[in-house]
Structure formats: structure tokens, C-alpha cells
mmJSON file of the N, C-alpha and C atoms, coordinates in Angstrom:
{"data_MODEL":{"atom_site":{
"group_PDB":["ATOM","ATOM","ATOM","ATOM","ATOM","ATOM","ATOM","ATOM","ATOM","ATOM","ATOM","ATOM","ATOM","ATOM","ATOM","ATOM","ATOM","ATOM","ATOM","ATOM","ATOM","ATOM","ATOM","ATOM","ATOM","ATOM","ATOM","ATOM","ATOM","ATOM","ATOM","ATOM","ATOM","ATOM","ATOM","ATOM","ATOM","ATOM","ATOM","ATOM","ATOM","ATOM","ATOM","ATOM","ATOM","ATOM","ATOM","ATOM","ATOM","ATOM","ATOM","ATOM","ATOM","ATOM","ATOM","ATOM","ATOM","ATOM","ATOM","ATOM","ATOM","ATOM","ATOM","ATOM","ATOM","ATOM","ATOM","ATOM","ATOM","ATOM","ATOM","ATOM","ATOM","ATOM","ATOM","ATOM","ATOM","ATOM","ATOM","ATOM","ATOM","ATOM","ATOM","ATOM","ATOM","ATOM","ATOM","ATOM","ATOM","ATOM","ATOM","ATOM","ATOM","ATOM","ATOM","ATOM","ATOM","ATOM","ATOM","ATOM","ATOM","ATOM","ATOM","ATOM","ATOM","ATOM","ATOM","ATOM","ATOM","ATOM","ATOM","ATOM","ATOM","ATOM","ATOM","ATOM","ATOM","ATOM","ATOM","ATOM","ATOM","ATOM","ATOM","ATOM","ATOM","ATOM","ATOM","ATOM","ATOM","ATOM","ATOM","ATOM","ATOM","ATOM","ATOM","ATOM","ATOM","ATOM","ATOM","ATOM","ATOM","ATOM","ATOM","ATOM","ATOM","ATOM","ATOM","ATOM","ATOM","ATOM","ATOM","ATOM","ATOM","ATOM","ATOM","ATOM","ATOM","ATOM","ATOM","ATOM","ATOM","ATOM","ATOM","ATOM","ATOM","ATOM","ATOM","ATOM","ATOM","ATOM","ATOM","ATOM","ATOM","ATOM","ATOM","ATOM","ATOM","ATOM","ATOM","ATOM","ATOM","ATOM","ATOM","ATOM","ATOM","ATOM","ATOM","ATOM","ATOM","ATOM","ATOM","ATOM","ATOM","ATOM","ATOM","ATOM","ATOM","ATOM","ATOM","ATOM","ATOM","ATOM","ATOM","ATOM","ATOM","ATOM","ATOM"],
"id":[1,2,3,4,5,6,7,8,9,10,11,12,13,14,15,16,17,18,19,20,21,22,23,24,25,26,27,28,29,30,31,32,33,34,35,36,37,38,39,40,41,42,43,44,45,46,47,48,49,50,51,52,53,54,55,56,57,58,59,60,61,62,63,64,65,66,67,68,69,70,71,72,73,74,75,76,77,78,79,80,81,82,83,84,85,86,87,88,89,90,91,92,93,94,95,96,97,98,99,100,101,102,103,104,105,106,107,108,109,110,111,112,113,114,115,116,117,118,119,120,121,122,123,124,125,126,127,128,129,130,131,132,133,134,135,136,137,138,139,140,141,142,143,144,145,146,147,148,149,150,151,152,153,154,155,156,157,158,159,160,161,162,163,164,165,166,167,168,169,170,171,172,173,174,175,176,177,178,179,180,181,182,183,184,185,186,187,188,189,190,191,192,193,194,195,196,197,198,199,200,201,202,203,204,205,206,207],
"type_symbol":["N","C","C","N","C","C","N","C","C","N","C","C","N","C","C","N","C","C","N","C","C","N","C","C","N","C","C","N","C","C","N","C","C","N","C","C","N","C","C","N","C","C","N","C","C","N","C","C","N","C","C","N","C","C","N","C","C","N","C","C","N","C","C","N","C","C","N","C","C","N","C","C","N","C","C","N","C","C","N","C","C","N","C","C","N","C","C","N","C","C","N","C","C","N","C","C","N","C","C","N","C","C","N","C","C","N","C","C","N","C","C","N","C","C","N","C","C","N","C","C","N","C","C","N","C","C","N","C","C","N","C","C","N","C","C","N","C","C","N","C","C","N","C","C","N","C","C","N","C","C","N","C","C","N","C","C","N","C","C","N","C","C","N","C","C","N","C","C","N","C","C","N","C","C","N","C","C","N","C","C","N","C","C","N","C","C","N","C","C","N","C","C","N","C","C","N","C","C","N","C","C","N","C","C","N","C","C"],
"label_atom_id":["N","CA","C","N","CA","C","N","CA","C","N","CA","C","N","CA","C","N","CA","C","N","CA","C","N","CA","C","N","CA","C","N","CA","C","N","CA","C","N","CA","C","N","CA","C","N","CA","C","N","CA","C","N","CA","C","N","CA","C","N","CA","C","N","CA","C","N","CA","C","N","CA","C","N","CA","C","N","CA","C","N","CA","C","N","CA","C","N","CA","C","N","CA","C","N","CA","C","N","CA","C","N","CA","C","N","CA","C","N","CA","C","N","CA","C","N","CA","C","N","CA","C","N","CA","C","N","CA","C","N","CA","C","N","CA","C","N","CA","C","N","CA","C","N","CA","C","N","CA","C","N","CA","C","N","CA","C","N","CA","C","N","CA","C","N","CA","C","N","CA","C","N","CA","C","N","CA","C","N","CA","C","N","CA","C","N","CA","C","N","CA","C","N","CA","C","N","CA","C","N","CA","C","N","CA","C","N","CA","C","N","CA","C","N","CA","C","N","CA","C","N","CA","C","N","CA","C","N","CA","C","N","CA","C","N","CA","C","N","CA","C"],
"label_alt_id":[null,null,null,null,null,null,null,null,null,null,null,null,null,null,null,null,null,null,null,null,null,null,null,null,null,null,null,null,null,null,null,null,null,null,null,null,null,null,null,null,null,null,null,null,null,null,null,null,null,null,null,null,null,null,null,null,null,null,null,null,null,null,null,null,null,null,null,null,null,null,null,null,null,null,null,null,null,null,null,null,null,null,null,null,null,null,null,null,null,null,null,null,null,null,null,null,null,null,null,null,null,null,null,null,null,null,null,null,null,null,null,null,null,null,null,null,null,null,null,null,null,null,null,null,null,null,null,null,null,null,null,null,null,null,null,null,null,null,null,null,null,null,null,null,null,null,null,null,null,null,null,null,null,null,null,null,null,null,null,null,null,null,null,null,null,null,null,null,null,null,null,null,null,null,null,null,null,null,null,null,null,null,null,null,null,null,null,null,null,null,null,null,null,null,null,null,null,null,null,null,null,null,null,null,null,null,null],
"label_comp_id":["UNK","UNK","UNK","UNK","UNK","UNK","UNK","UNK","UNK","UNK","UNK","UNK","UNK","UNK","UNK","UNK","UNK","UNK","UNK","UNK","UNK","UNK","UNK","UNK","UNK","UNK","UNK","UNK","UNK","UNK","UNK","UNK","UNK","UNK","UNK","UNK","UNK","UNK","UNK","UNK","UNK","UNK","UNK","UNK","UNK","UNK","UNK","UNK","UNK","UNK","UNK","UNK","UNK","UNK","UNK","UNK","UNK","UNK","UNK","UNK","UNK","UNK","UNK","UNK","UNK","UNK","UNK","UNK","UNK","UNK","UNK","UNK","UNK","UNK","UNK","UNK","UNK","UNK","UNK","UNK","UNK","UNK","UNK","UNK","UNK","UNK","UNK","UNK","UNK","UNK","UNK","UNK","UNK","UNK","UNK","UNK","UNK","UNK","UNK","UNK","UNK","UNK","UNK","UNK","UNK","UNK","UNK","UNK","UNK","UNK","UNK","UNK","UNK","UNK","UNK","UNK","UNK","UNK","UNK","UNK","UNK","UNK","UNK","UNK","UNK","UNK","UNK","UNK","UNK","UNK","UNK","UNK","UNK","UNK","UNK","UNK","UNK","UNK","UNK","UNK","UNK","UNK","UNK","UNK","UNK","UNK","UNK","UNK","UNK","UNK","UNK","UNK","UNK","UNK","UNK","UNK","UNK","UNK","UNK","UNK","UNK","UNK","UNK","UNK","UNK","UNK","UNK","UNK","UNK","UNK","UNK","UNK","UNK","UNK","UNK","UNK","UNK","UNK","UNK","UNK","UNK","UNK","UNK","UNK","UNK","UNK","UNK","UNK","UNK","UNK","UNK","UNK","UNK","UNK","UNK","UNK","UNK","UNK","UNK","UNK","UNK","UNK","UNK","UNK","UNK","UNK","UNK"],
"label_asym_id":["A","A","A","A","A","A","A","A","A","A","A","A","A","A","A","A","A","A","A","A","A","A","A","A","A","A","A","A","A","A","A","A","A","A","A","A","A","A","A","A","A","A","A","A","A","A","A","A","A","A","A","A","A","A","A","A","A","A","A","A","A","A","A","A","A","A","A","A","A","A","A","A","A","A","A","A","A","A","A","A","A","A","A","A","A","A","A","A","A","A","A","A","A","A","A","A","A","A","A","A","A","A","A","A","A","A","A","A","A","A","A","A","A","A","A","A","A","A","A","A","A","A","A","A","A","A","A","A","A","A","A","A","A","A","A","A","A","A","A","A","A","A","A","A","A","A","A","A","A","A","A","A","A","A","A","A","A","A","A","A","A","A","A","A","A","A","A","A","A","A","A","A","A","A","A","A","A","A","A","A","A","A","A","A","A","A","A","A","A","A","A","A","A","A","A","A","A","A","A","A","A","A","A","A","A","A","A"],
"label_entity_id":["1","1","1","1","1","1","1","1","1","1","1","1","1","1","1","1","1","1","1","1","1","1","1","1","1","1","1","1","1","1","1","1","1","1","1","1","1","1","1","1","1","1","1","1","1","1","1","1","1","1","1","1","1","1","1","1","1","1","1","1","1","1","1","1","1","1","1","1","1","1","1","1","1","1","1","1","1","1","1","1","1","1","1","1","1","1","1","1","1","1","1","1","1","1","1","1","1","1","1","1","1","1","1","1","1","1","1","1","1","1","1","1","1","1","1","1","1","1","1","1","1","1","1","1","1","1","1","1","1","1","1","1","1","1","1","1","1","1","1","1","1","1","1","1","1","1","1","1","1","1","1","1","1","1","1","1","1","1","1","1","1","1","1","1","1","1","1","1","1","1","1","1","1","1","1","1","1","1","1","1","1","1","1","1","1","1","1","1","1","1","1","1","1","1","1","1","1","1","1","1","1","1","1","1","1","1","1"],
"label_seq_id":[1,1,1,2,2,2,3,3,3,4,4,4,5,5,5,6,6,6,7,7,7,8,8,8,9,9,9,10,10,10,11,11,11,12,12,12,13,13,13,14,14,14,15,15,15,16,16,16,17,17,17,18,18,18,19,19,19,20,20,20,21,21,21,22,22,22,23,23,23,24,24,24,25,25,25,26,26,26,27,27,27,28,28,28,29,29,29,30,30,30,31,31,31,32,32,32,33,33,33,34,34,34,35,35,35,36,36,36,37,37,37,38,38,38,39,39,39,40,40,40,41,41,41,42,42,42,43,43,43,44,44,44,45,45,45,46,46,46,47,47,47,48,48,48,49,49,49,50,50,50,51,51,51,52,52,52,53,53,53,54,54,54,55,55,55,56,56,56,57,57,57,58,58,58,59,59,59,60,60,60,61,61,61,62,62,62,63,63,63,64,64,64,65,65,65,66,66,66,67,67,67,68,68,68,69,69,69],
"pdbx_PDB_ins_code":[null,null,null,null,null,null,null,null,null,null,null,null,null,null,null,null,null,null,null,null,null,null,null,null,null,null,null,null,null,null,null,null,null,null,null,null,null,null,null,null,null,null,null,null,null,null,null,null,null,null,null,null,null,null,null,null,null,null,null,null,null,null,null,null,null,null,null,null,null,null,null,null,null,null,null,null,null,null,null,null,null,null,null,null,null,null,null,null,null,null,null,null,null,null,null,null,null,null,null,null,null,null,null,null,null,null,null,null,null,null,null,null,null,null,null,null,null,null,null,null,null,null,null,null,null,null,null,null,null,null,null,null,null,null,null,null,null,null,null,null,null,null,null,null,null,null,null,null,null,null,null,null,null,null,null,null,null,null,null,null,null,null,null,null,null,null,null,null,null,null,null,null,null,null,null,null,null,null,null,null,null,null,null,null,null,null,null,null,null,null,null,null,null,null,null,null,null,null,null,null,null,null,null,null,null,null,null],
"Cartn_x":[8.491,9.305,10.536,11.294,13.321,12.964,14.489,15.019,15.052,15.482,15.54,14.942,13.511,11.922,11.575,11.311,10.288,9.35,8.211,7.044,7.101,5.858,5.317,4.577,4.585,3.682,2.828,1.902,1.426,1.411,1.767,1.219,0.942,0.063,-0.328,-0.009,0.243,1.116,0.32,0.414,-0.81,-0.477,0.367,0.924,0.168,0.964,0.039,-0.841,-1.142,-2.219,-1.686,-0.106,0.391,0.201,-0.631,-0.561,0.349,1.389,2.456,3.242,3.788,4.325,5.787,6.372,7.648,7.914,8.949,9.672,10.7,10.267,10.823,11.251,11.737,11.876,11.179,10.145,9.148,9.437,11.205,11.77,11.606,10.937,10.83,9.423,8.543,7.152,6.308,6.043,6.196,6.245,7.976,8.19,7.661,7.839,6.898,8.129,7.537,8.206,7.524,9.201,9.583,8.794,7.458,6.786,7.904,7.603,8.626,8.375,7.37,6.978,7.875,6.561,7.352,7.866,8.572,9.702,8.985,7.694,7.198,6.633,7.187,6.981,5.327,5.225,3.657,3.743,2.449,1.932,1.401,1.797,1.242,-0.156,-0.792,-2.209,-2.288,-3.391,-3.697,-4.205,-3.408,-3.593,-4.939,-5.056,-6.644,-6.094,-7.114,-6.622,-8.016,-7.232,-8.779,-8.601,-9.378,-8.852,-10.473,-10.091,-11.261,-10.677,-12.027,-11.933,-12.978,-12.667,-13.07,-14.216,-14.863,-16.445,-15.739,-16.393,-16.511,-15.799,-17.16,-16.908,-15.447,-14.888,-13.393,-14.366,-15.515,-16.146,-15.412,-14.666,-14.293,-15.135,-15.59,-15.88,-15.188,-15.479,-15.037,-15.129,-14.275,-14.522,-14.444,-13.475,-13.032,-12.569,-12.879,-11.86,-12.501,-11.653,-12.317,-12.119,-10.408,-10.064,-9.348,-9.26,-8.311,-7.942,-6.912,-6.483,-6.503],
"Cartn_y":[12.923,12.165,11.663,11.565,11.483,10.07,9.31,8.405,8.623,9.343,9.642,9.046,9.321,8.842,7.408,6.801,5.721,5.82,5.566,5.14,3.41,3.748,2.361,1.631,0.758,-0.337,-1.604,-2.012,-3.052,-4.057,-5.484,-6.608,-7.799,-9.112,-10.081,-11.203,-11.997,-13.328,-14.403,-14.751,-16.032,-17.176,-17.745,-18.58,-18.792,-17.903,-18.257,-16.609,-15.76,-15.023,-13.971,-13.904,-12.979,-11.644,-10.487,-9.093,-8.184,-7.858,-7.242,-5.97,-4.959,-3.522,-3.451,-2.974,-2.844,-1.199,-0.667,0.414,0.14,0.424,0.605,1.694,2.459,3.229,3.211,4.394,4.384,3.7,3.529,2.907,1.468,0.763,-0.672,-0.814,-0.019,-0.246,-1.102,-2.0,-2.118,-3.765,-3.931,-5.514,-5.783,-7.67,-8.542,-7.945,-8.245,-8.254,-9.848,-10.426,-11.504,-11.689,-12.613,-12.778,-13.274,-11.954,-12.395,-13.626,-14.706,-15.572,-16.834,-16.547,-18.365,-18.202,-16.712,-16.085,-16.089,-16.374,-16.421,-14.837,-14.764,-13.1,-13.019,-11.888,-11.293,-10.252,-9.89,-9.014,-8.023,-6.555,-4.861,-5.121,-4.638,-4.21,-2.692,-2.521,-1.067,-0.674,0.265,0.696,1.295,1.5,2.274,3.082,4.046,4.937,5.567,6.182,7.05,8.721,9.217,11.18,11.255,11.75,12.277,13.785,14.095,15.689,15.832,17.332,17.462,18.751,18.485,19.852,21.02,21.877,22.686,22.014,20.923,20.75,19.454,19.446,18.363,17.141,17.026,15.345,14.835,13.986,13.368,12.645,12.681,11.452,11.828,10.353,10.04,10.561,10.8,11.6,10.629,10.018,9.005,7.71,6.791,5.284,4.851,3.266,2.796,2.698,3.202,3.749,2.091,1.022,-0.068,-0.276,-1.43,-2.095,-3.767],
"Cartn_z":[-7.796,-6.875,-7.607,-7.133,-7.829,-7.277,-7.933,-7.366,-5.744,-4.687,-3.742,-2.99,-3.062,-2.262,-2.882,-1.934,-1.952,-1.76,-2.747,-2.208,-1.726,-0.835,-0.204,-1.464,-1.672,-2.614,-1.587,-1.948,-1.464,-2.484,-1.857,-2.587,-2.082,-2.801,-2.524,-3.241,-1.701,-2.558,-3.362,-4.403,-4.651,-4.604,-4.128,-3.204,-1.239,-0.992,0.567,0.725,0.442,0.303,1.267,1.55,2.766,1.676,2.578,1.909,2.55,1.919,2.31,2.031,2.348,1.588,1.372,1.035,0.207,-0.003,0.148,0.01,-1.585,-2.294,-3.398,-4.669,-5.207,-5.903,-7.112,-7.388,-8.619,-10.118,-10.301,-11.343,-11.335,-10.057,-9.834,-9.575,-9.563,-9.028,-10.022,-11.027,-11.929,-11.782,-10.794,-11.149,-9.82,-9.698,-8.763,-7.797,-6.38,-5.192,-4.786,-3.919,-3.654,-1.828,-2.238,-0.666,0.346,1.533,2.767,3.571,3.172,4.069,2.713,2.012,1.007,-0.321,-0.543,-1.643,-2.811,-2.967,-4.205,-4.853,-6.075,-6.593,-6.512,-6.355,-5.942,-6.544,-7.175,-7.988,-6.913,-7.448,-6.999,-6.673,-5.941,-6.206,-5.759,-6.009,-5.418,-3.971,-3.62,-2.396,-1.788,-0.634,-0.345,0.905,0.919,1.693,2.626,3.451,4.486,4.097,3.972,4.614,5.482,6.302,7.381,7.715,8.189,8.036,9.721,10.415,11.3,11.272,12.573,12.188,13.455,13.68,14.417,15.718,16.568,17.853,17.774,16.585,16.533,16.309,15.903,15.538,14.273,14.189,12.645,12.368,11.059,9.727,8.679,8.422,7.18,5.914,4.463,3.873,2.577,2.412,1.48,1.995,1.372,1.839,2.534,3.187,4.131,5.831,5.174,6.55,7.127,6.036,6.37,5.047,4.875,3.918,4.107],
"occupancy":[1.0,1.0,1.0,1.0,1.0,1.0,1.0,1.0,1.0,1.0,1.0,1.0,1.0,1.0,1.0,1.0,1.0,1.0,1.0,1.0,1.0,1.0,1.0,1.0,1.0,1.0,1.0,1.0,1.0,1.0,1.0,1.0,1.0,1.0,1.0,1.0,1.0,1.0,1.0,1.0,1.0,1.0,1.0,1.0,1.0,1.0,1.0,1.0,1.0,1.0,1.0,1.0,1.0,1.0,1.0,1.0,1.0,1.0,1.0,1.0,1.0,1.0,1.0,1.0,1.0,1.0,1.0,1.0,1.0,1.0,1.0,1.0,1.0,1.0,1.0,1.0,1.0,1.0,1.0,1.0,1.0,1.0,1.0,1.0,1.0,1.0,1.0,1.0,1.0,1.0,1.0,1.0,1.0,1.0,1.0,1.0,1.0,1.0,1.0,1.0,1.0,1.0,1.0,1.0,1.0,1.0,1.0,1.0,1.0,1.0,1.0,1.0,1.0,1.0,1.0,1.0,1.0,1.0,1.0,1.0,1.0,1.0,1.0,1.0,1.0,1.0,1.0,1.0,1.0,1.0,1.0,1.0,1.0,1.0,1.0,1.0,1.0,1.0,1.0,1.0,1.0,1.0,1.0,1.0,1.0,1.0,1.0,1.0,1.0,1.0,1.0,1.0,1.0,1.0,1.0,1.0,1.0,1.0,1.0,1.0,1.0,1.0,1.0,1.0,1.0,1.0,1.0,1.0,1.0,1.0,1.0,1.0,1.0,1.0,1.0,1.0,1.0,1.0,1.0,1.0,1.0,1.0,1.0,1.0,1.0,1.0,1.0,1.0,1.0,1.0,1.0,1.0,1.0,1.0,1.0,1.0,1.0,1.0,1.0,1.0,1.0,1.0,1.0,1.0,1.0,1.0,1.0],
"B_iso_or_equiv":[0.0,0.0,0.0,0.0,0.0,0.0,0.0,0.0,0.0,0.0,0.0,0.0,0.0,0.0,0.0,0.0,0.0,0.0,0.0,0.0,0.0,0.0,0.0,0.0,0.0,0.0,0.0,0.0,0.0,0.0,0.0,0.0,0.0,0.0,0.0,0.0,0.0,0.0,0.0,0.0,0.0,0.0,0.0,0.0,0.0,0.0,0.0,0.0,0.0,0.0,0.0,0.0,0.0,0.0,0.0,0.0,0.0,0.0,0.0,0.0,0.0,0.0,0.0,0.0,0.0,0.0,0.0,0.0,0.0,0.0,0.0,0.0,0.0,0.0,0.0,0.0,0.0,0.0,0.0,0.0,0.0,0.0,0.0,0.0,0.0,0.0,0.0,0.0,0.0,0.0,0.0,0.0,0.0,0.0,0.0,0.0,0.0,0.0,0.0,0.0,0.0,0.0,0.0,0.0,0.0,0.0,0.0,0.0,0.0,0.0,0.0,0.0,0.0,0.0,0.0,0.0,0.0,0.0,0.0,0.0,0.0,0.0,0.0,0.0,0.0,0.0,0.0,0.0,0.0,0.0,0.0,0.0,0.0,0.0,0.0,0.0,0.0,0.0,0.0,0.0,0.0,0.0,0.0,0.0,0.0,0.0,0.0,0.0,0.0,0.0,0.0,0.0,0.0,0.0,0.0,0.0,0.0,0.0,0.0,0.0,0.0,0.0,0.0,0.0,0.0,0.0,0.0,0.0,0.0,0.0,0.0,0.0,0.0,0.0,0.0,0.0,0.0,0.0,0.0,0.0,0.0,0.0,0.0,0.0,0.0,0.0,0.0,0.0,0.0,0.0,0.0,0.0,0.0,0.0,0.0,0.0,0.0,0.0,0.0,0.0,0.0,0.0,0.0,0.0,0.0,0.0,0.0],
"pdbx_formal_charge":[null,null,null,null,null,null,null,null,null,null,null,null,null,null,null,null,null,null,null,null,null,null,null,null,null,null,null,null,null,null,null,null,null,null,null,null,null,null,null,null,null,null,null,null,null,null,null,null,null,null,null,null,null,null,null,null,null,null,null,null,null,null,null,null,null,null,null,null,null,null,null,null,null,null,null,null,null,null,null,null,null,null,null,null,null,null,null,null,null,null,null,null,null,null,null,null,null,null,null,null,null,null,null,null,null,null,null,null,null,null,null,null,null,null,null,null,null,null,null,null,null,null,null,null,null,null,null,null,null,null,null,null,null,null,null,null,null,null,null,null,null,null,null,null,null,null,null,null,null,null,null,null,null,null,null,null,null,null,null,null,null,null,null,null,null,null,null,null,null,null,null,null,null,null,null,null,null,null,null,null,null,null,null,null,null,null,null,null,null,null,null,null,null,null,null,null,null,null,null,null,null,null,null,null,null,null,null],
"auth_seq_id":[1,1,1,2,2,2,3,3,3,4,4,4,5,5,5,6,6,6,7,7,7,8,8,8,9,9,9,10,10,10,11,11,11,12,12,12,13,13,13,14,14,14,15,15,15,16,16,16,17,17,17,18,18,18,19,19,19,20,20,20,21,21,21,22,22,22,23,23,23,24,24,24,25,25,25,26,26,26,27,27,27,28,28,28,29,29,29,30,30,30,31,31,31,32,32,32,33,33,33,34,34,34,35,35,35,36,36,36,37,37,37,38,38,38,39,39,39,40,40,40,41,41,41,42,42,42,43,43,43,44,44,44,45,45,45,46,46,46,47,47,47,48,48,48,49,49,49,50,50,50,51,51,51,52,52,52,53,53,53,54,54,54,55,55,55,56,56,56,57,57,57,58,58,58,59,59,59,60,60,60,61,61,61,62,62,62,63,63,63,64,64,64,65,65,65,66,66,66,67,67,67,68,68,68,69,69,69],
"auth_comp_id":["UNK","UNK","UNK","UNK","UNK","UNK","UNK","UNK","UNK","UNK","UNK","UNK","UNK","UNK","UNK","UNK","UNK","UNK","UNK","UNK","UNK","UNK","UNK","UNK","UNK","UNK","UNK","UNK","UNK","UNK","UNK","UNK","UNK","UNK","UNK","UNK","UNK","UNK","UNK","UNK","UNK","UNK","UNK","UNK","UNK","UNK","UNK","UNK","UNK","UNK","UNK","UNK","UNK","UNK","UNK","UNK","UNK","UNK","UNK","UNK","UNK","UNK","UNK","UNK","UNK","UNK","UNK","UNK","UNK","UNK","UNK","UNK","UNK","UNK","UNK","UNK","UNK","UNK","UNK","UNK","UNK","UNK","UNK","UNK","UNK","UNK","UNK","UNK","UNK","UNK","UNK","UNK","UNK","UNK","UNK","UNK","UNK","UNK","UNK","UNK","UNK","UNK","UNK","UNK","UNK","UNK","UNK","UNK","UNK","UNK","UNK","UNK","UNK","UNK","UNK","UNK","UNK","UNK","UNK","UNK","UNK","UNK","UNK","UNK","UNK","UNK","UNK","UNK","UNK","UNK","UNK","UNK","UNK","UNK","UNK","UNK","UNK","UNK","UNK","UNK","UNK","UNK","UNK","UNK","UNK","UNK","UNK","UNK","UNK","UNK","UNK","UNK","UNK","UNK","UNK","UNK","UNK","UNK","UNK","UNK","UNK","UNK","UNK","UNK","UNK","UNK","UNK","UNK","UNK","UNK","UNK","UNK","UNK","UNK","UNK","UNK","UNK","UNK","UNK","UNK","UNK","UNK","UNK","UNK","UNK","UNK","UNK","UNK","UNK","UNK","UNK","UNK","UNK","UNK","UNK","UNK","UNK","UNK","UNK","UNK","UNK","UNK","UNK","UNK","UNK","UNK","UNK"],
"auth_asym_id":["A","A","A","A","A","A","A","A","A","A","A","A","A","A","A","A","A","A","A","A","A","A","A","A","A","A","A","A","A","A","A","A","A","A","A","A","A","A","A","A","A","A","A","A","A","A","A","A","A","A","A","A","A","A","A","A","A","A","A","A","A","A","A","A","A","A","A","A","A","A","A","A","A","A","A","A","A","A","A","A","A","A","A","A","A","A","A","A","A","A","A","A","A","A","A","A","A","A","A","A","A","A","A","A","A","A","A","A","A","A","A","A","A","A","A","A","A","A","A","A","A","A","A","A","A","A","A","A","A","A","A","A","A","A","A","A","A","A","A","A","A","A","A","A","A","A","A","A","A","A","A","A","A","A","A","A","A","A","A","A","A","A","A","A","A","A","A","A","A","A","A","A","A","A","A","A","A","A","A","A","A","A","A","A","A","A","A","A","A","A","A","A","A","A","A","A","A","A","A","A","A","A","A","A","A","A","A"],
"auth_atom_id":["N","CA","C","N","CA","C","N","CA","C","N","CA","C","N","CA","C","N","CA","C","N","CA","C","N","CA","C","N","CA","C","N","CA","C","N","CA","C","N","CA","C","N","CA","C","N","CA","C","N","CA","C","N","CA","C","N","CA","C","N","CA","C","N","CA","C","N","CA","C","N","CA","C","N","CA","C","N","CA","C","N","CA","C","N","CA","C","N","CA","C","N","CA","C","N","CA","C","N","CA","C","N","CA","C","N","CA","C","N","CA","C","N","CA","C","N","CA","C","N","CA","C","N","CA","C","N","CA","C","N","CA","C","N","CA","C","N","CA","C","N","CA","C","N","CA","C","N","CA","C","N","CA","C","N","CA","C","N","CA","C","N","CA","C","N","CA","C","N","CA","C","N","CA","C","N","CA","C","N","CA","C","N","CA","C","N","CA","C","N","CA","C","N","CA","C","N","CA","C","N","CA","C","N","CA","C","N","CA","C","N","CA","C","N","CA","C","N","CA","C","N","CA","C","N","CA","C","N","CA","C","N","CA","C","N","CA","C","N","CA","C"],
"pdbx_PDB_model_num":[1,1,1,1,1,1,1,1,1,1,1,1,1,1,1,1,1,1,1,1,1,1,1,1,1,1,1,1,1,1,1,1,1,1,1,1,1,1,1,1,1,1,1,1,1,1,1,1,1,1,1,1,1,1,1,1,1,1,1,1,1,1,1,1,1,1,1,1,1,1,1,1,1,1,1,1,1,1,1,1,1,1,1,1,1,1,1,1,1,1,1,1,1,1,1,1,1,1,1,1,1,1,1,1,1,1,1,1,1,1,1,1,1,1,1,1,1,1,1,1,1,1,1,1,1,1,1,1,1,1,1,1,1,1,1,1,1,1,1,1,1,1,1,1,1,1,1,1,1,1,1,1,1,1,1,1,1,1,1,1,1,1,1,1,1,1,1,1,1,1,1,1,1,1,1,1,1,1,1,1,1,1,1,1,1,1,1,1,1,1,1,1,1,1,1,1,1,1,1,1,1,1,1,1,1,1,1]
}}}
């Protein structure tokens, strides 16, 4: 991924506990992002993710994840 693309990041404020995402460039992923509620820098955490997969008759389950964040 170039400068170009953003990935999405998630983070959490430890201040008021708002969990929030950010579009930022991989050269910044790294530093705190500034909580949009009470400006206080918040630390990255790690993201979670779903992949579900389908059978024959189109039934999905789950394959990985929890399928929230």
C-alpha cells in the first residue's frame, strides 16, 4: 500500500472510553489519534474482523471473527 491508500485504524479513548476509526496513511499509523468527543490522544488497538463463507444451498457461517467490533 503507497502513500495513496488509507487504511482504516481503530482506537480507544482512555479518557471517556469513545471507540472510534480514523482514515490515516500507514506513515502515521503508529501515532495517537486525537478523540472526536473530548480531544484527548487515544491509543491504536487492534482491529477484528468476520469472513463467512457460503454452502451449497447459500447457508452462511461463520468462518473467522466475531463478526462485530
Amino acid at each position: 500500500m503507497g502513500e495513496g491508500k488509507m487504511p482504516i485504524y481503530e482506537y480507544v479513548c482512555p479518557a471517556c472510553e469513545l471507540k472510534f476509526e480514523m482514515l490515516r496513511p500507514m506513515s502515521r499509523s503508529n501515532e495517537k489519534a486525537d478523540c472526536p468527543e473530548c480531544r484527548q490522544k487515544s491509543e491504536r488497538v487492534l482491529s477484528t474482523f468476520a469472513c463467512c463463507s457460503t454452502d451449497s444451498t447459500g447457508m452462511a457461517s461463520a468462518i473467522a471473527g466475531s463478526g462485530s467490533s
